[in-house]
TIVO-231509 format. One record per atom (N, C-alpha, C, O, CB): residue number from 0; residue in three letters; atom name; x negated, z, y. Coordinates in nm, 3 decimals. Each point is the difference from the previous one (the first is absolute). Glycine has a CB too. Layout:
NUM, ALA, CA, X, Z, Y
...
This chain:
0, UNK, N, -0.475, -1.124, -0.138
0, UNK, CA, 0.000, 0.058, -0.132
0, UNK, C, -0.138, -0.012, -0.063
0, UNK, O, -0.035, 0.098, -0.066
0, UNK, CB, 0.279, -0.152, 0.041
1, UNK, N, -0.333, -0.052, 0.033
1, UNK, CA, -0.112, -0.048, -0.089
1, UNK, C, -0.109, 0.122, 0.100
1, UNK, O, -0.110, 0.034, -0.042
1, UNK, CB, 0.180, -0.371, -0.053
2, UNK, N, -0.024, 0.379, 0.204
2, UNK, CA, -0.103, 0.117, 0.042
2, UNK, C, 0.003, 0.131, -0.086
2, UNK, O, -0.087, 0.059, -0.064
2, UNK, CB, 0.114, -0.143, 0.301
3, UNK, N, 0.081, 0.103, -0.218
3, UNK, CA, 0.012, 0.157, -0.080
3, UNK, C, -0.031, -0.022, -0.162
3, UNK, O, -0.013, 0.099, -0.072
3, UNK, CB, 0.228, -0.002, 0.249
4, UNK, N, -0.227, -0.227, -0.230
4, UNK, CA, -0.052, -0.026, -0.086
4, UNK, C, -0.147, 0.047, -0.014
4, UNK, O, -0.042, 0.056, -0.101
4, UNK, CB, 0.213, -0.212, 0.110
5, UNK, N, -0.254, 0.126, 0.111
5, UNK, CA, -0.148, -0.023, 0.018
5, UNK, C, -0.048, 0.116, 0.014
5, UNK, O, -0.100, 0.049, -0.054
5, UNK, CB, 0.104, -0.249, 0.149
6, UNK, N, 0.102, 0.266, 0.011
6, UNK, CA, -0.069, 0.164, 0.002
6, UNK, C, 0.000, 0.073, -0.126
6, UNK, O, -0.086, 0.077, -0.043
6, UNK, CB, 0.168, -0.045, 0.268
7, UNK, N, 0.052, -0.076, -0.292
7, UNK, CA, 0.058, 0.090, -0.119
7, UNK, C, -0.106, -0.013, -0.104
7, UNK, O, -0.033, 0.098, -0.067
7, UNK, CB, 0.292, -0.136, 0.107
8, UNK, N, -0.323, -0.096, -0.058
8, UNK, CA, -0.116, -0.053, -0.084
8, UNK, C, -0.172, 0.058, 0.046
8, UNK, O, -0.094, 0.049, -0.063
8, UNK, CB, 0.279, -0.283, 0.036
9, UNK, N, -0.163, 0.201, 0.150
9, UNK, CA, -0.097, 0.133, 0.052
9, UNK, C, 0.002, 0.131, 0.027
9, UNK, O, -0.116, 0.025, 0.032
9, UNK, CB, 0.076, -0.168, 0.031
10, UNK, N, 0.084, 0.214, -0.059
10, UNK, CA, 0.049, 0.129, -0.035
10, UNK, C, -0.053, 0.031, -0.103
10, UNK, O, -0.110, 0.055, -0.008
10, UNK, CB, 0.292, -0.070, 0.098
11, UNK, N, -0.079, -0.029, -0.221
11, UNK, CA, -0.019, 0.044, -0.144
11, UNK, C, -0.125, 0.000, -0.059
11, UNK, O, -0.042, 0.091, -0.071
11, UNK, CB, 0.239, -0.165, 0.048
12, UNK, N, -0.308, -0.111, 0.074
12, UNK, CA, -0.076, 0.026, -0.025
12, UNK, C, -0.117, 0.082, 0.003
12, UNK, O, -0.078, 0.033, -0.089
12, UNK, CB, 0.202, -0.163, 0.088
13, UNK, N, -0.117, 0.163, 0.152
13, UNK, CA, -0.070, 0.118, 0.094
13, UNK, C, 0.028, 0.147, -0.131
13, UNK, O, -0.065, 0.063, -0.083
13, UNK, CB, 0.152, -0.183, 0.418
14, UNK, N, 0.013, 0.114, -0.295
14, UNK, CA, -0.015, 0.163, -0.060
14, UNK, C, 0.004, 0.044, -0.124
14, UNK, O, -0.006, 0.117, -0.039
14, UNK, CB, 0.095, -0.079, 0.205
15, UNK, N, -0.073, -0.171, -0.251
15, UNK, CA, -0.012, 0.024, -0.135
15, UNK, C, -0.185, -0.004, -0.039
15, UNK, O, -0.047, 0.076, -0.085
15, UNK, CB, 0.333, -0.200, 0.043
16, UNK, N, -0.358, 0.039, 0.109
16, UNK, CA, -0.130, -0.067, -0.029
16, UNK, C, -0.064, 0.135, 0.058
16, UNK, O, -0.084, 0.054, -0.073
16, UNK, CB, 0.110, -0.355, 0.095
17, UNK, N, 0.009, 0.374, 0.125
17, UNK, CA, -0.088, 0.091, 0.008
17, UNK, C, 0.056, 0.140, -0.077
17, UNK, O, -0.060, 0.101, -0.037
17, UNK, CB, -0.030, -0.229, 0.262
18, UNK, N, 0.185, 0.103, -0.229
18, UNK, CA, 0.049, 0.137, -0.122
18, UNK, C, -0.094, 0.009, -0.115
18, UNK, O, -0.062, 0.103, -0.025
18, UNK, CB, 0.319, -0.139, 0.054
19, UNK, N, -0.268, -0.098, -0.111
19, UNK, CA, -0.087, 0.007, -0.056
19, UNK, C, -0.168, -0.013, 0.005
19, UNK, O, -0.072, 0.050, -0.086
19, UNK, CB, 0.286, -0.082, 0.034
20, UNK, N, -0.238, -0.005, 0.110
20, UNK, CA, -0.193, 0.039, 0.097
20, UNK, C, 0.021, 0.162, -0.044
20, UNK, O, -0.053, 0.061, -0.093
20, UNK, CB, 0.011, -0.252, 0.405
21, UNK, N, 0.166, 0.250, -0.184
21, UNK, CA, -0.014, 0.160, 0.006
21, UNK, C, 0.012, 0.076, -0.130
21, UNK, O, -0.037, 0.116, -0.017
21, UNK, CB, 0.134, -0.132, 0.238
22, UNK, N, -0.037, -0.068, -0.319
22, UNK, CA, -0.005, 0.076, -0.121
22, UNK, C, -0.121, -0.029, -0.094
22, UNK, O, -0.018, 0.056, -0.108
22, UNK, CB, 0.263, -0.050, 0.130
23, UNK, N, -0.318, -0.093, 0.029
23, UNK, CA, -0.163, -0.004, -0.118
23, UNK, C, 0.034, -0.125, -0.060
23, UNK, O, -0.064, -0.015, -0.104
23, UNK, CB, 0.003, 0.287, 0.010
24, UNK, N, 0.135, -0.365, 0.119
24, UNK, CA, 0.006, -0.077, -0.056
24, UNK, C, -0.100, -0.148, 0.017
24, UNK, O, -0.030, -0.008, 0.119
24, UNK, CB, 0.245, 0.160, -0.127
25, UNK, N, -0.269, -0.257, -0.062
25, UNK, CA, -0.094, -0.084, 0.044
25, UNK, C, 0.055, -0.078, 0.065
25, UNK, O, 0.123, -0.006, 0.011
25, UNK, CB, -0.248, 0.029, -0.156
26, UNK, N, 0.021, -0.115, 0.214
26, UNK, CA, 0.102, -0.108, 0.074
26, UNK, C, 0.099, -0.134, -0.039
26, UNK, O, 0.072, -0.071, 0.071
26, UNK, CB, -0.248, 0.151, 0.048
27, UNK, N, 0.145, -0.082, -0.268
27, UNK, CA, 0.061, -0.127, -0.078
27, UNK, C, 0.148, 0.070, 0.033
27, UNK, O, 0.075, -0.009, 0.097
27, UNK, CB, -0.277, -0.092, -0.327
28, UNK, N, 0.211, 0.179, 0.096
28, UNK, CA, 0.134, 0.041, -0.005
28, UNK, C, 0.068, 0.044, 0.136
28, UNK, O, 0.114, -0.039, 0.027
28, UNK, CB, -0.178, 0.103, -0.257
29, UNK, N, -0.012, 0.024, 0.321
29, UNK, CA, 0.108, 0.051, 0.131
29, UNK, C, 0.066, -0.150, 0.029
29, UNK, O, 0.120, -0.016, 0.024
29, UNK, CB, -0.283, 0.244, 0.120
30, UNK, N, 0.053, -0.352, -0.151
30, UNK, CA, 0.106, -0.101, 0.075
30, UNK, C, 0.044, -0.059, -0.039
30, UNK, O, 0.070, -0.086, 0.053
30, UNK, CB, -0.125, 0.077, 0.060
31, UNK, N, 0.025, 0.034, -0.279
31, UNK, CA, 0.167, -0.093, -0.092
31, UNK, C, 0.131, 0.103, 0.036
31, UNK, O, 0.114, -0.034, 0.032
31, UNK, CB, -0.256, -0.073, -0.310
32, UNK, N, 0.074, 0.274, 0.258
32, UNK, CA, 0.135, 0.070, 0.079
32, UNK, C, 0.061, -0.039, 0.090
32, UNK, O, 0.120, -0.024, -0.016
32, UNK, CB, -0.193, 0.167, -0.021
33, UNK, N, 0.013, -0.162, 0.154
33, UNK, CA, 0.029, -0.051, 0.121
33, UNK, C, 0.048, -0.122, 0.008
33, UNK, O, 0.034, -0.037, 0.113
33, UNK, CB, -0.175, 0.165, -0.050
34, UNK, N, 0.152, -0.199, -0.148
34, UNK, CA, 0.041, -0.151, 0.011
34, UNK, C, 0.131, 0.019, -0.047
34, UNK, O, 0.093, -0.055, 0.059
34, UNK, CB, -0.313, -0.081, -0.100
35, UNK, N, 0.244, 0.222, -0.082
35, UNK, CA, 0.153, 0.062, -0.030
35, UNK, C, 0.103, 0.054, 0.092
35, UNK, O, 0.121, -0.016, 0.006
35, UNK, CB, -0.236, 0.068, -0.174
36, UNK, N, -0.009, 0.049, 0.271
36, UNK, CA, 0.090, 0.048, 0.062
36, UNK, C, 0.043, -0.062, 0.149
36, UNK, O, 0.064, 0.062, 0.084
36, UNK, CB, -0.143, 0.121, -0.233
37, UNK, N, 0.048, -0.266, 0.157
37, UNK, CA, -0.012, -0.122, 0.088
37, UNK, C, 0.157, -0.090, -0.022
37, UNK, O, 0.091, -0.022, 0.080
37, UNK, CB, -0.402, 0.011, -0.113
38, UNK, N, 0.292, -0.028, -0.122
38, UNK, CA, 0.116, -0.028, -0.027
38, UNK, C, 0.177, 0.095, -0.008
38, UNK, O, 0.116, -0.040, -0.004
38, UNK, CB, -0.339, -0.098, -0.093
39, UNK, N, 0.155, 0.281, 0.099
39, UNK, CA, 0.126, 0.086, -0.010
39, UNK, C, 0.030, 0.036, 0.152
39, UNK, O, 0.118, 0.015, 0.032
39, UNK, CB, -0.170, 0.091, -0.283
40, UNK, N, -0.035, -0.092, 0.333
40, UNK, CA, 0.005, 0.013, 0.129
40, UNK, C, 0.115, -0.080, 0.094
40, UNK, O, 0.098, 0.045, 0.061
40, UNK, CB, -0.339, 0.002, -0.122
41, UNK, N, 0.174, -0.219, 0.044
41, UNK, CA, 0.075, -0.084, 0.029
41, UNK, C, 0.158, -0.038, -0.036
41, UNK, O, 0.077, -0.064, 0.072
41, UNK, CB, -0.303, 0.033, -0.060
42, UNK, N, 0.253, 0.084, -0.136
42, UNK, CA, 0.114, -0.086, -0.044
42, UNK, C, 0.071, 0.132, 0.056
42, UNK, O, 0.105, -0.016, 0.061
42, UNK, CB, -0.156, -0.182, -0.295
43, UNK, N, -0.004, 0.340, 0.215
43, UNK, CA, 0.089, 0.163, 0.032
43, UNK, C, 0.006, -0.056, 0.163
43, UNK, O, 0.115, -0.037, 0.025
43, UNK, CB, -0.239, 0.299, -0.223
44, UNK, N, 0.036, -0.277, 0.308
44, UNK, CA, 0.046, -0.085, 0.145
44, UNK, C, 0.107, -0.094, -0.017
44, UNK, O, 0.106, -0.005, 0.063
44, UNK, CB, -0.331, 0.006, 0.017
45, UNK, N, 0.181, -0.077, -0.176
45, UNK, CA, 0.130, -0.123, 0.049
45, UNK, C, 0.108, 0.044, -0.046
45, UNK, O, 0.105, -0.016, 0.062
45, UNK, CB, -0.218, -0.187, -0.074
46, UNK, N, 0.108, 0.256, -0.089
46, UNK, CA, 0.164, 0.073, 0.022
46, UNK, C, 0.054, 0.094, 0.035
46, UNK, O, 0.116, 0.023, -0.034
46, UNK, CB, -0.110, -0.099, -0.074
47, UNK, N, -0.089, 0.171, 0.203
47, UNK, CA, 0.045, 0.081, 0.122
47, UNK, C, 0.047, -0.066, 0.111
47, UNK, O, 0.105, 0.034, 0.055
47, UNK, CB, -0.252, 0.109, -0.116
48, UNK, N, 0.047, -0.276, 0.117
48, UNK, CA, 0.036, -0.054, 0.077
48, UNK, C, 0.149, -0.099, -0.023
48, UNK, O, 0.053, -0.061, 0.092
48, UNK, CB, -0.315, 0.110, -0.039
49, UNK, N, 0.311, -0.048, -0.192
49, UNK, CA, 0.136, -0.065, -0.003
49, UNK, C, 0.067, 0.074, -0.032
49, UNK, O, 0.109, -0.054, -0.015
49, UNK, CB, -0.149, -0.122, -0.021
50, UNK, N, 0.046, 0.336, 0.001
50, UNK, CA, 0.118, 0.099, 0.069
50, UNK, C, 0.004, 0.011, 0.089
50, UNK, O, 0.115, -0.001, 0.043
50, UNK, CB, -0.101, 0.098, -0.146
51, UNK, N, -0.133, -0.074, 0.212
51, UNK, CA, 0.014, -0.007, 0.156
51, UNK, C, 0.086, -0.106, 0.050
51, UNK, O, 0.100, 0.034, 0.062
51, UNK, CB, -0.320, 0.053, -0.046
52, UNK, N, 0.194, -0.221, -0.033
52, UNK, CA, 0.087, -0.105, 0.036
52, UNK, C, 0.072, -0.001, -0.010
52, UNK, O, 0.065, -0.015, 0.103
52, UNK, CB, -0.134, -0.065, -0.110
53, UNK, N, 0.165, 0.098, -0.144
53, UNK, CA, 0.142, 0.031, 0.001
53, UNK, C, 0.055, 0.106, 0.044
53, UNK, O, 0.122, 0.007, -0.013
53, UNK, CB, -0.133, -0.117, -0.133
54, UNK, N, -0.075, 0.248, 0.222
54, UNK, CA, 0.094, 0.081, 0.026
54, UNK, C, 0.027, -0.038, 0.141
54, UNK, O, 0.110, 0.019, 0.052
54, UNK, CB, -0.171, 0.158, -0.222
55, UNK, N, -0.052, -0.239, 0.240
55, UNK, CA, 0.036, -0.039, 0.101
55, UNK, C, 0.051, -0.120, 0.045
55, UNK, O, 0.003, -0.023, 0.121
55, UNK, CB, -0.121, 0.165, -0.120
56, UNK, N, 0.173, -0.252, -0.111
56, UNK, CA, 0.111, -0.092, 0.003
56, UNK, C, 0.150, 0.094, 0.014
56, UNK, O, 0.077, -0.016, 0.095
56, UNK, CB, -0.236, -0.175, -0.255
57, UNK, N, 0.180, 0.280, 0.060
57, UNK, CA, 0.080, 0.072, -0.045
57, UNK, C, 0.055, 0.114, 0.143
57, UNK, O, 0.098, 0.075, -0.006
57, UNK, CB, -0.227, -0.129, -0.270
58, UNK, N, 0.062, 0.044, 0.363
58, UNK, CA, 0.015, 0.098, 0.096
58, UNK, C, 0.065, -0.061, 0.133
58, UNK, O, 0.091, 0.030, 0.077
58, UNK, CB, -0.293, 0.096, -0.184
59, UNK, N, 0.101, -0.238, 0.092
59, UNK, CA, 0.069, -0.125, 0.100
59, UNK, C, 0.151, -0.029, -0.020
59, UNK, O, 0.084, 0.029, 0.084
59, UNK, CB, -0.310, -0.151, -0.094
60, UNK, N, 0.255, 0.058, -0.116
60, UNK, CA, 0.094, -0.005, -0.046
60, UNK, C, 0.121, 0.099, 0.054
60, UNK, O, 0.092, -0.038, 0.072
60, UNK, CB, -0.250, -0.055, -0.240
61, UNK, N, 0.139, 0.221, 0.120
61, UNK, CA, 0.125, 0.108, 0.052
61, UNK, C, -0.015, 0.001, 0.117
61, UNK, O, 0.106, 0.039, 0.049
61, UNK, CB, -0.084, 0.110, -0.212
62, UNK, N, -0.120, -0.175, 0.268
62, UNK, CA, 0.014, 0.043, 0.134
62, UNK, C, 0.065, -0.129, 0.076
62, UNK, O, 0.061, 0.011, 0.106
62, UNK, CB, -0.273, 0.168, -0.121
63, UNK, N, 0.190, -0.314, -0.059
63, UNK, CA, 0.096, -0.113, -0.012
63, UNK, C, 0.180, -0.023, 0.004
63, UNK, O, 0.088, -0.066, 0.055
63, UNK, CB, -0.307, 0.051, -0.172
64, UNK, N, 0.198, 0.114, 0.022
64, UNK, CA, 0.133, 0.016, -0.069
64, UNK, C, 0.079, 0.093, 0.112
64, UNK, O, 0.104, -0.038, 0.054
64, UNK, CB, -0.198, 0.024, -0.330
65, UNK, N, 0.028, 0.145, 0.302
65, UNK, CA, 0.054, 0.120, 0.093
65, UNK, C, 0.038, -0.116, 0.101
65, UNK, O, 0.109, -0.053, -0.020
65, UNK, CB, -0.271, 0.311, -0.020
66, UNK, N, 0.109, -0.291, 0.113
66, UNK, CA, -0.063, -0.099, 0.125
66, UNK, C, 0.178, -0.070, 0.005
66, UNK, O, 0.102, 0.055, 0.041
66, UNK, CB, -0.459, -0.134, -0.106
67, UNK, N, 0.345, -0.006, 0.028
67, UNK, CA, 0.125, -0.077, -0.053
67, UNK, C, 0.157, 0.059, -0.028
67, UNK, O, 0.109, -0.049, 0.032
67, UNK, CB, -0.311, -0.056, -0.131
68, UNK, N, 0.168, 0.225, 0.029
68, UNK, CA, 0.106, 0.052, -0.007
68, UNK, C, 0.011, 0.094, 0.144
68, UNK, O, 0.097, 0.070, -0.028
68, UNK, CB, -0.100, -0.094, -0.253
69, UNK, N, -0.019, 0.044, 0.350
69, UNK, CA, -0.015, 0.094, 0.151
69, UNK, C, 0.073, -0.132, 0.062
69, UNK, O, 0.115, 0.008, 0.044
69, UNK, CB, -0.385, 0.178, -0.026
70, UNK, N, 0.197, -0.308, -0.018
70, UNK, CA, 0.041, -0.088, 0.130
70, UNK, C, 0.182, -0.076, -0.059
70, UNK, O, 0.096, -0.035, 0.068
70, UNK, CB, -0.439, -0.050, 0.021
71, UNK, N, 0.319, 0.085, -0.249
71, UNK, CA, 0.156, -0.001, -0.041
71, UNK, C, 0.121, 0.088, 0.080
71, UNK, O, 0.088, -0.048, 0.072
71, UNK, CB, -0.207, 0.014, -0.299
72, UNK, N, 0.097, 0.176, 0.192
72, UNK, CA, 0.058, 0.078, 0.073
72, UNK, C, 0.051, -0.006, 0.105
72, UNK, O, 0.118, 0.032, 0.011
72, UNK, CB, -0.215, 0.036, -0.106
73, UNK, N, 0.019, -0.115, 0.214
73, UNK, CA, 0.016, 0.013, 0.159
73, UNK, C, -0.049, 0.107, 0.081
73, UNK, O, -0.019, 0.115, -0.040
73, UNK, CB, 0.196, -0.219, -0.008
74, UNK, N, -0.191, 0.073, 0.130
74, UNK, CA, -0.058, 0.107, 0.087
74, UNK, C, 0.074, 0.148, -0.014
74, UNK, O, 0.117, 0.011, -0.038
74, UNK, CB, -0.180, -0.212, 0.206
75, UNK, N, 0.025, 0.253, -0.151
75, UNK, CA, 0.024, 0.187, -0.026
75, UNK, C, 0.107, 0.027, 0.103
75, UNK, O, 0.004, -0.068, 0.103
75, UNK, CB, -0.272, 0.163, -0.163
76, UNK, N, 0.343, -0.013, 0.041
76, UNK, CA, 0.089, 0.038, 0.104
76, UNK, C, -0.055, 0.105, 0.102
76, UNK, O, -0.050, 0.101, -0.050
76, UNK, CB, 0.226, -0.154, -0.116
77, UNK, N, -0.175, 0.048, 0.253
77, UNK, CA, -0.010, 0.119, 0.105
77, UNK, C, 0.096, 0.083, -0.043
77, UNK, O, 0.114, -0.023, -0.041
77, UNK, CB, -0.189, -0.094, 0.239
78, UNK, N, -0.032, 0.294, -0.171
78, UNK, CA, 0.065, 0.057, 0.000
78, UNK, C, 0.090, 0.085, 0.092
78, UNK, O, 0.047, -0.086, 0.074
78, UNK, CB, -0.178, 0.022, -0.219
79, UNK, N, 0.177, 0.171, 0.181
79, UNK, CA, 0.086, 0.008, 0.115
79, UNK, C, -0.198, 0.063, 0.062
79, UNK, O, -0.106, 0.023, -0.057
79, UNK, CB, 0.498, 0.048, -0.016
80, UNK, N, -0.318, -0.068, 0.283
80, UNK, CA, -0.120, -0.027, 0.074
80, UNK, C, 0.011, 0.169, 0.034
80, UNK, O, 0.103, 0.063, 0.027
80, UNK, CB, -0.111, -0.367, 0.078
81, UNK, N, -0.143, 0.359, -0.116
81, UNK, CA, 0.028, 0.105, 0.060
81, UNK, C, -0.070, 0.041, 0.159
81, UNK, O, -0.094, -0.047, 0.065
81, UNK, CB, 0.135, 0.095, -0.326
82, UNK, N, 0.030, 0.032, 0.279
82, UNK, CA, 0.010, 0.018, 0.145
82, UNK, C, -0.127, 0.069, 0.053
82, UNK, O, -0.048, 0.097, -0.059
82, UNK, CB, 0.302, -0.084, 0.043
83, UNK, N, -0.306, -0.063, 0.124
83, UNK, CA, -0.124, 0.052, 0.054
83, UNK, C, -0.028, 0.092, 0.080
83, UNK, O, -0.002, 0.002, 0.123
83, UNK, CB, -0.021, -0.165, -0.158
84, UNK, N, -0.004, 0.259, -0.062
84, UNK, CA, -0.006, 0.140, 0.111
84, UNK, C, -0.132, 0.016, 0.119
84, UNK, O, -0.119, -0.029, -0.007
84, UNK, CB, 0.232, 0.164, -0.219
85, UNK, N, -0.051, -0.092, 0.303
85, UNK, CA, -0.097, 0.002, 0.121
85, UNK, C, -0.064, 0.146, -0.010
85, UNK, O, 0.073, 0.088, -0.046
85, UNK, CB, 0.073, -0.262, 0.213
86, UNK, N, -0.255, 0.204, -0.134
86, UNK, CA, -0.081, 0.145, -0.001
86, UNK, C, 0.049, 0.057, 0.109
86, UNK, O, 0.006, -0.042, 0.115
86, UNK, CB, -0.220, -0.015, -0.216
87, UNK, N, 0.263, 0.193, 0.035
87, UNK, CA, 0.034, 0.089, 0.072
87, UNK, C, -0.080, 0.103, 0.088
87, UNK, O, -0.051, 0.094, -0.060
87, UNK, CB, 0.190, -0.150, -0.098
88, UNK, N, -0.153, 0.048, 0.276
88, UNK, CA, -0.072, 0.055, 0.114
88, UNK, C, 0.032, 0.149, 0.018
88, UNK, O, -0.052, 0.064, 0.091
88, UNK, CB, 0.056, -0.291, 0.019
């Protein structure tokens, strides 16, 4: 988790700091921008990365659940066998 933090914090800062360079801006302010967007970057990652997690707790889970309920059941019944036709010459 503390990665997608780092990228998310680098990222934001990246493209907020040169967003602003590209827009004429001096270098004080682009990197108080950039230090903002550093902070919006990171926290918008970390909580992508904890919908990701729960959807994929959440997925586990039902395929858990399916899983369990299949081996409850019992094995499947056969169905009737069909007959093997031989090629006709």
């Amino acid at each position: 988790m503390k990665y997608l933090l780092l990228i998310g914090g680098l990222l934001g800062f990246g493209l907020v700091f040169l967003g602003g360079l590209m827009a004429g801006r001096e270098s004080l302010p682009a990197v108080i921008e950039g230090s903002l967007g550093c902070v919006v970057g990171a926290v918008l990652f970390r909580w992508l990365g904890n919908v990701y997690q729960q959807s994929v707790r959440i997925t586990v889970r039902e395929r858990e659940t399916a899983a369990r309920a299949r081996a409850e059941a019992g094995p499947a019944e056969p169905g009737p066998a069909e007959p093997i036709s031989s090629p006709q010459s």
